[in-house]
N, CA, C and O atoms as a GROMACS GRO file, in nm:
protein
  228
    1UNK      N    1   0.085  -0.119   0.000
    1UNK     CA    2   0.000   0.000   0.000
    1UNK      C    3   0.089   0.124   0.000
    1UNK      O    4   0.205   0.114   0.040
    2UNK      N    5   0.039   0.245  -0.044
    2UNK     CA    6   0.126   0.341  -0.094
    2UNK      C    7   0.108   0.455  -0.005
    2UNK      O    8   0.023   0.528  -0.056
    3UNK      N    9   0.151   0.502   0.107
    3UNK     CA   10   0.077   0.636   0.150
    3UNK      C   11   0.175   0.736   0.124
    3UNK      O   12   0.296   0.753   0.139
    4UNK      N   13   0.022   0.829   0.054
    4UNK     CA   14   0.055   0.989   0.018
    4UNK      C   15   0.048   1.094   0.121
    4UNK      O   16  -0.034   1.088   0.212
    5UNK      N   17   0.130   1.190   0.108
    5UNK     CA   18   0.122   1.314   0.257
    5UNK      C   19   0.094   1.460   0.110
    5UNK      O   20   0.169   1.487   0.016
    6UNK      N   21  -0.015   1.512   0.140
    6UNK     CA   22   0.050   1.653   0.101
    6UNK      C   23   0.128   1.734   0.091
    6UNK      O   24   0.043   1.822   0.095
    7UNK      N   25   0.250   1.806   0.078
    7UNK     CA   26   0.342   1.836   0.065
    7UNK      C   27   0.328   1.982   0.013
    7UNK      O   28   0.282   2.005  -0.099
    8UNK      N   29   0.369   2.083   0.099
    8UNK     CA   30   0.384   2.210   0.062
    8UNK      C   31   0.544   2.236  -0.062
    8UNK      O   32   0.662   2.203  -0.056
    9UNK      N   33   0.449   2.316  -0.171
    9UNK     CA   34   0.583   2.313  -0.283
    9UNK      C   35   0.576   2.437  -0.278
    9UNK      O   36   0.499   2.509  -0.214
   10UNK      N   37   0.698   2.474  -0.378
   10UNK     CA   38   0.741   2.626  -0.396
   10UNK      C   39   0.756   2.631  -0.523
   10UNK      O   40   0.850   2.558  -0.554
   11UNK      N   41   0.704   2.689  -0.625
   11UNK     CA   42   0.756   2.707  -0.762
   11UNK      C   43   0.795   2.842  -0.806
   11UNK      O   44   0.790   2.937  -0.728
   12UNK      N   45   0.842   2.858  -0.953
   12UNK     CA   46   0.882   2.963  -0.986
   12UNK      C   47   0.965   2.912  -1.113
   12UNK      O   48   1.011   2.799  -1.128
   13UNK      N   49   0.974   3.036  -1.214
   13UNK     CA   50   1.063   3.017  -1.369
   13UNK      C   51   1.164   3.105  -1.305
   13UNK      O   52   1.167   3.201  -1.229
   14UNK      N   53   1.255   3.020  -1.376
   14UNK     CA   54   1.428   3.035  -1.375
   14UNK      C   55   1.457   3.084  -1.475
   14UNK      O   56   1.378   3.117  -1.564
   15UNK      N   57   1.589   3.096  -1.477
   15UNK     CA   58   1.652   3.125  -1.622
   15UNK      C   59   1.788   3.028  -1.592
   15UNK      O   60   1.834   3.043  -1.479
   16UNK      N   61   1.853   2.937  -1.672
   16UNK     CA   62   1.920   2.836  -1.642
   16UNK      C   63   2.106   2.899  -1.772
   16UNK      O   64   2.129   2.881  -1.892
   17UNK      N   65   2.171   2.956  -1.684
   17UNK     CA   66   2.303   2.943  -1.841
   17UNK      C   67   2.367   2.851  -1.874
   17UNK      O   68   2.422   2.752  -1.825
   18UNK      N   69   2.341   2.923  -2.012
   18UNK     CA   70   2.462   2.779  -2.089
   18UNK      C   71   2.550   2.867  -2.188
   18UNK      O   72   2.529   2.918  -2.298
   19UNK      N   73   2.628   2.865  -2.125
   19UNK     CA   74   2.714   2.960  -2.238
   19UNK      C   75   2.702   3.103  -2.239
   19UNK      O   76   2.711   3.169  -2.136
   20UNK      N   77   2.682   3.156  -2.358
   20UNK     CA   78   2.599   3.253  -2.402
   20UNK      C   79   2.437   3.243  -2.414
   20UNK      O   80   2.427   3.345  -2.482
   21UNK      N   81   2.383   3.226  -2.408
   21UNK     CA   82   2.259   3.188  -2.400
   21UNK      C   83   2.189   3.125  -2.265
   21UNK      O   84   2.231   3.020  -2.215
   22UNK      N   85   2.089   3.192  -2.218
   22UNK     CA   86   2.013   3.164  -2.090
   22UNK      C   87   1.877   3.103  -2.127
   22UNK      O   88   1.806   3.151  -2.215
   23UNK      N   89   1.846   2.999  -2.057
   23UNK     CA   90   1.695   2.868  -2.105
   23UNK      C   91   1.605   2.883  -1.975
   23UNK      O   92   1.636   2.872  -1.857
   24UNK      N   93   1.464   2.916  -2.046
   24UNK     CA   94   1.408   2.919  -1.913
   24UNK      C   95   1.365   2.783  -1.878
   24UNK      O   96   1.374   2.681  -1.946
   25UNK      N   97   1.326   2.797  -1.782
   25UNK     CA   98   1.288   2.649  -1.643
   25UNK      C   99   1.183   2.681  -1.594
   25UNK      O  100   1.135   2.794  -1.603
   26UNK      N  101   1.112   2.548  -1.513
   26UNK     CA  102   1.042   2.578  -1.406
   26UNK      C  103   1.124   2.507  -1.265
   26UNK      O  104   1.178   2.397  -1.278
   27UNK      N  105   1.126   2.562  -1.164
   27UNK     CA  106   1.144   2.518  -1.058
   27UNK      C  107   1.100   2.490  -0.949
   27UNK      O  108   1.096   2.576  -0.860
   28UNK      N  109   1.057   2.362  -0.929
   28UNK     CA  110   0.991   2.318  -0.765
   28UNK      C  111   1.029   2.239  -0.695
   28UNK      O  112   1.077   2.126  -0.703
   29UNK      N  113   0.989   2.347  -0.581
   29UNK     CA  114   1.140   2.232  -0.481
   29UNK      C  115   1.014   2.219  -0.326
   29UNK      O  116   0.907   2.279  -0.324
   30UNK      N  117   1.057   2.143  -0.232
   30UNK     CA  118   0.957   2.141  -0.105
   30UNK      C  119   0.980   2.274  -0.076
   30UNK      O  120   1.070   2.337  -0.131
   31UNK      N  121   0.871   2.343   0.042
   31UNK     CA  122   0.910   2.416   0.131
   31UNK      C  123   0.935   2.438   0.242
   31UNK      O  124   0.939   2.545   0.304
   32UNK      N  125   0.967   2.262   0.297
   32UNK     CA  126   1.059   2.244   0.386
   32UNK      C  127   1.145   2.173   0.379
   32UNK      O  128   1.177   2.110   0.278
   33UNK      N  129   1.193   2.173   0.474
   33UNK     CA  130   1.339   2.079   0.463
   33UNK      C  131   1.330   1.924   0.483
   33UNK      O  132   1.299   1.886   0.596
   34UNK      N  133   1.356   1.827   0.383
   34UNK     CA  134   1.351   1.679   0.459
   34UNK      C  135   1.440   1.628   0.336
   34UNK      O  136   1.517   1.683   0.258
   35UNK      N  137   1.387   1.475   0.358
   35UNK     CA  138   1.444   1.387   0.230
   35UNK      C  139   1.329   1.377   0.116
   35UNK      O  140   1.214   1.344   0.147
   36UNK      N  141   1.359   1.403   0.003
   36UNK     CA  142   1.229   1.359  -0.095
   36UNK      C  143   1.270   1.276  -0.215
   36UNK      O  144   1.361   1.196  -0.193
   37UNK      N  145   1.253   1.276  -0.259
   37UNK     CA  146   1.270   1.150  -0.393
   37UNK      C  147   1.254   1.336  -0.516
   37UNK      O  148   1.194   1.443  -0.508
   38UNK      N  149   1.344   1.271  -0.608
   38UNK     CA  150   1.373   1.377  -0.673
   38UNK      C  151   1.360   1.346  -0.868
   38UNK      O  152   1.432   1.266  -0.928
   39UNK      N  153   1.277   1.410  -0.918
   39UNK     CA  154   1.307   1.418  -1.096
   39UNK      C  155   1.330   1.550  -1.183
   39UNK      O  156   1.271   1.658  -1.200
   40UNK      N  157   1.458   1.480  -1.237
   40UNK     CA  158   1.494   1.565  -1.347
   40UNK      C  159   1.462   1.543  -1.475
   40UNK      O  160   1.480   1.431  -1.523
   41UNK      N  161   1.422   1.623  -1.534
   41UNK     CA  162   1.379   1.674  -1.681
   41UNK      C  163   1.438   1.755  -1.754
   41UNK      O  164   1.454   1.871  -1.717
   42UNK      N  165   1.483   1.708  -1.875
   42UNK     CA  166   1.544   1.810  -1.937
   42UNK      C  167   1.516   1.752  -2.060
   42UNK      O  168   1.537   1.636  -2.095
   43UNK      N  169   1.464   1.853  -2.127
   43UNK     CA  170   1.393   1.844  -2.298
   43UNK      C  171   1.522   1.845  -2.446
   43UNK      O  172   1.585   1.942  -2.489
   44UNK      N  173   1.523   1.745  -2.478
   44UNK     CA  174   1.623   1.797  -2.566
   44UNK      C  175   1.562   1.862  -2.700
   44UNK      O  176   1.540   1.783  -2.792
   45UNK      N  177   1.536   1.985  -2.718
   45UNK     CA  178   1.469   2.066  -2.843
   45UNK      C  179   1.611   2.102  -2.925
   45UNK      O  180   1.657   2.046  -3.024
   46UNK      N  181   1.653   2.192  -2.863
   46UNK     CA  182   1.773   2.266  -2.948
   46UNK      C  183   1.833   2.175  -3.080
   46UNK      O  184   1.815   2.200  -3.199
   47UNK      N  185   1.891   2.089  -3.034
   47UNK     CA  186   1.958   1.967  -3.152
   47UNK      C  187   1.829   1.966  -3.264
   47UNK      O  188   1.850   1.980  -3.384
   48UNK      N  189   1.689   1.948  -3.204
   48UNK     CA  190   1.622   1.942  -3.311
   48UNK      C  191   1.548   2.074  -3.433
   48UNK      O  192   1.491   2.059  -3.541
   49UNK      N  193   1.582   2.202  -3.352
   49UNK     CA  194   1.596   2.327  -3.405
   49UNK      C  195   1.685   2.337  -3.471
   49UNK      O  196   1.649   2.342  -3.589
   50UNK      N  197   1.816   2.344  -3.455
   50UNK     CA  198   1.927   2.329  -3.551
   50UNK      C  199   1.945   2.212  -3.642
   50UNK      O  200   2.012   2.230  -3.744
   51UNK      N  201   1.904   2.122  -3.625
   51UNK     CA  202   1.884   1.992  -3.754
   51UNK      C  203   1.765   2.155  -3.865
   51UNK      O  204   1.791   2.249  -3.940
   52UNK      N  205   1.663   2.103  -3.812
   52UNK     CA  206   1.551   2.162  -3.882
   52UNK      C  207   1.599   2.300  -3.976
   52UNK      O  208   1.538   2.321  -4.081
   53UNK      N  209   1.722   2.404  -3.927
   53UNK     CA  210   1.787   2.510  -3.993
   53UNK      C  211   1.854   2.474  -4.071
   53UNK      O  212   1.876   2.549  -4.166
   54UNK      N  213   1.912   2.356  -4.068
   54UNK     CA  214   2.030   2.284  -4.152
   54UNK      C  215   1.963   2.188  -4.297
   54UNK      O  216   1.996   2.182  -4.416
   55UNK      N  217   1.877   2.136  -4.233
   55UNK     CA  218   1.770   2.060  -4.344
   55UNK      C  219   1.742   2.136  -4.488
   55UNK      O  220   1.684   2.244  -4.482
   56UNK      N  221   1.773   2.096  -4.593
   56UNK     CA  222   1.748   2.192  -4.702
   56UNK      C  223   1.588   2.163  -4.754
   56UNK      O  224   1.548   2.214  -4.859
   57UNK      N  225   1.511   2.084  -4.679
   57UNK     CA  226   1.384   2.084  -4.740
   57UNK      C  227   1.290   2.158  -4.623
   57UNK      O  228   1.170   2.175  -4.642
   0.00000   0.00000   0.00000
């Protein structure tokens, strides 16, 4: 059996650098302090924007 607790979050958009260029985000984290189980996401678009500029059709 699985038990769920409600959990107070905090969010907010970021701006994340890479280089020259800054990527926005979202960010949510608890708003307290403990242990939590954690996921990362990260979209890979760019590679497919620059294919798509490069593509002659």
């Amino acid at each position: 059996m699985v038990e769920t607790t409600n959990i107070e979050i905090n969010t907010c958009y970021v701006k994340v650098p890479n280089n020259d260029l800054e990527i926005d985000a979202y960010l949510a984290q608890p708003a307290h302090k403990a242990t939590f189980g954690a996921v990362k996401f990260f979209q890979k678009f760019l590679a497919s924007i620059a294919t798509l500029r490069i593509s002659p059709n």
